[in-house]
C-alpha positions, 0 to 999 in steps of 0.5 A: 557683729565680729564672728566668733573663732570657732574652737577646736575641741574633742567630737562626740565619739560615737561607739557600738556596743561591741565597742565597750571596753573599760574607759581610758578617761575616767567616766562621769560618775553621775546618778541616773538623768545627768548621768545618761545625758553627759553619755549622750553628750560624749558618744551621741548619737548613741543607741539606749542599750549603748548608754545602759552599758557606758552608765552602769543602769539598768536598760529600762531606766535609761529608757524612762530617763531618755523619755524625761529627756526627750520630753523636755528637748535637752536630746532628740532621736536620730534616724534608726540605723541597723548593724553592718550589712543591715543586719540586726534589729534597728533601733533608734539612737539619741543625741543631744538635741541643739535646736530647741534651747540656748544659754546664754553667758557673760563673762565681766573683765577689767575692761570689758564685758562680753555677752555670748549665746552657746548651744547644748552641746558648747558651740558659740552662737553669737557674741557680743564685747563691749568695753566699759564706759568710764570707772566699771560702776557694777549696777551700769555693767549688770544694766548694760548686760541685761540691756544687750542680751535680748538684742543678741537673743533677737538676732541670733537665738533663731527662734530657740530659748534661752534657758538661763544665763551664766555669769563669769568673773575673776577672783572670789565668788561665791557661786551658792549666794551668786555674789562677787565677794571681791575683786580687786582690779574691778573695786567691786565687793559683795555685788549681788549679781544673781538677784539684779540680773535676775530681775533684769532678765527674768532668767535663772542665772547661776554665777561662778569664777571664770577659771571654775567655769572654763574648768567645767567646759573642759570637762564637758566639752574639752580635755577629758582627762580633766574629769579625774583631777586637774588644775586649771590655770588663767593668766590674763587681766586676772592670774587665778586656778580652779582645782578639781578633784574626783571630778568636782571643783573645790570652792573653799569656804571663805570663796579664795581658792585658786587666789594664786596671784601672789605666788613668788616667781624670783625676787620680790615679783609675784606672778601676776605683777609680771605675767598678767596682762598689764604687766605685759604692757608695761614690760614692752613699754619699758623695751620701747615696744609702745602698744596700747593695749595688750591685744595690741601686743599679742598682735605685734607678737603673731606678726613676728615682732622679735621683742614682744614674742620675747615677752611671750616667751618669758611669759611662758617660762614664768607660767611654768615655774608656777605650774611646776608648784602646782603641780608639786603640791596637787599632783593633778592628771592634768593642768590645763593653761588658758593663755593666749600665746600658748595656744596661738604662738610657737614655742611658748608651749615648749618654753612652758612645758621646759620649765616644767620639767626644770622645777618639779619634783613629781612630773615625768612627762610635762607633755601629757600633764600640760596642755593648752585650754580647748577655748584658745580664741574664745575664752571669755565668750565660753566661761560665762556660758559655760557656768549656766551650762554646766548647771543644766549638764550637773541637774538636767531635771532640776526647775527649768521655767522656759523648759516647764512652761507651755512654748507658746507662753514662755516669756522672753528676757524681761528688762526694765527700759531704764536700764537698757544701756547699750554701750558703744565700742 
């Protein structure tokens, strides 16, 4: 099995308490437990006292909110540590505990699905892509996952449970009934996906849209200055955006905000009839740069094939003339782009980030509002994973059943054989 890319994304930054000075980014505004857990999460390992200041509460209830949190092994204490040259009591600092409990994701694209694993603090374990076999049917997907995953678990999960599993997904979802409402390129409509897998499985699974879910990782794991007010943008397959302000993501009630793919780039083009990623086969193909696939492209494009970093490039620029509306119209800190060649090519960053600066009326300085997505190489694996992890950051002492249940009576994932389709690549 393929090892994942490992990502570069923002460490844990560890502070003393002499440190503490108003925070550059905007702080989680969180109450108590999720609030001392996302603390242990950015400075971890981290003194208690440490935590009181950062959150706001009072010592002693950190001090019982970290035991709650100790005894359910979402943190562990480090060894005690003394102030410079030993002096100063010891005391004991906490960290997110990443040897006990797992989630697992998958992400359902066009033509593949992927199934990961990802520790507390949003590492990938392991992963696991498969393509669809034949017309996407969505009981032979949802079997197929189910299937796969204690497969994965028995191989890579190193004897640590899997609290739930998370599902990512382009277009509109609902994530409080846990359905696709719709998505189009898939012909998929009203799939409960949380009741079958559920089932399946015998996890919790929490279902949300992958561009939501990839903006909740970036929060927890990535950009901080997403924490305010940002827009996160995915061109792939699917051309959607998830936007957050004061932290929290908007849903909308009919479940189709970020549908964006119609934004008009000139003429009679929308975005995602010339930007997504069978557009950008089509468009080499009409250059006579025949590829089979898009990866194929992005391959020919990271070799230096003149031609298909062109389309790159002008991918970017459009991306850009999209952003600069978005940013008009929201005026987010931030706007994050998950888009291979922005991550992975030169100048495709640049081109966008010009055209930014060409188009919109409210941003000054494109090089701080624009940056790349923290997941560049492991965007699918991260989005699913990233929707049952931002459940345990957002409620940590919410009914977890392979928390709450004795260790030795936690049931493995339960899958009904005669639905453990195991596709072949």
């Amino acid at each position: 099995m393929k090892k994942p890319p490992v990502p570069v994304r923002r460490r844990p930054t560890p502070v003393r308490r002499a440190d503490i000075a108003p925070p550059a980014a905007p702080p989680r505004r969180a109450p108590g437990t999720r609030s001392v857990l996302n603390a242990v999460l950015d400075h971890g390992p981290v003194a208690r006292s440490t935590v009181a200041r950062l959150t706001g509460l009072s010592p002693a209830s950190v001090t019982g909110l970290s035991a709650r949190l100790l005894a359910r092994g979402l943190i562990r204490e480090s060894p005690e540590t003394t102030g410079p040259r030993g002096l100063g009591r010891p005391h004991v600092p906490v960290d997110i505990d990443t040897s006990r409990h797992l989630v697992a994701g998958a992400h359902i694209a066009v033509t593949n699905s992927t199934l990961s694993l990802m520790d507390l603090r949003g590492r990938i374990v392991a992963e696991d892509r498969r393509p669809h076999q034949g017309a996407p049917d969505p009981r032979q997907v949802l079997d197929s996952l189910a299937g796969r995953l204690p497969r994965l678990m028995s191989a890579h999960a190193q004897g640590r449970s899997v609290l739930a599993l998370g599902v990512a997904t382009g277009h509109r979802v609902d994530p409080d009934a846990g359905v696709i409402v719709l998505h189009p390129q898939l012909g998929w409509r009203n799939v409960a996906v949380r009741d079958h897998l559920a089932a399946a499985t015998g996890l919790p699974v929490q279902v949300d849209s992958h561009a939501r879910a990839l903006a909740r990782a970036e929060q927890l794991f990535g950009e901080a200055s997403t924490r305010g007010s940002a827009v996160l943008l995915f061109v792939g397959a699917v051309v959607d955006a998830a936007f957050t302000t004061a932290g929290e993501m908007h849903l909308g009630p009919r479940h189709g905000t970020g549908s964006i793919a119609h934004l008009p780039v000139g003429g009679e083009s929308s975005l995602e009839s010339e930007v997504s990623e069978p557009a950008m086969v089509r468009l080499a193909a009409e250059q006579g740069l025949t590829v089979p696939s898009f990866p194929a492209l992005l391959e020919r494009a990271l070799a230096g094939e003149p031609r298909a970093l062109e389309l790159f490039r002008r991918r970017a620029r459009l991306v850009g003339r999209a952003v600069a509306l978005l940013l008009d119209m929201f005026d987010p800190e931030v706007v994050v782009i998950v888009e291979p060649g922005t991550g992975l090519l030169p100048h495709c960053l640049a081109d966008l980030r010009t055209a930014v600066a060409e188009h919109s009326l409210v941003c000054d300085d494109p090089e701080q509002a624009v940056v790349a997505s923290s997941f560049t190489g492991s965007v699918l694996s991260t989005a699913g994973a990233a929707v049952a992890l931002g459940a345990l950051y957002a409620d940590p002492l919410a009914p977890w059943p392979r928390i709450d249940a004795p260790a030795d009576s936690s049931p493995g994932p339960r899958v009904n054989s005669e639905s453990c389709i195991v596709d072949r690549a």
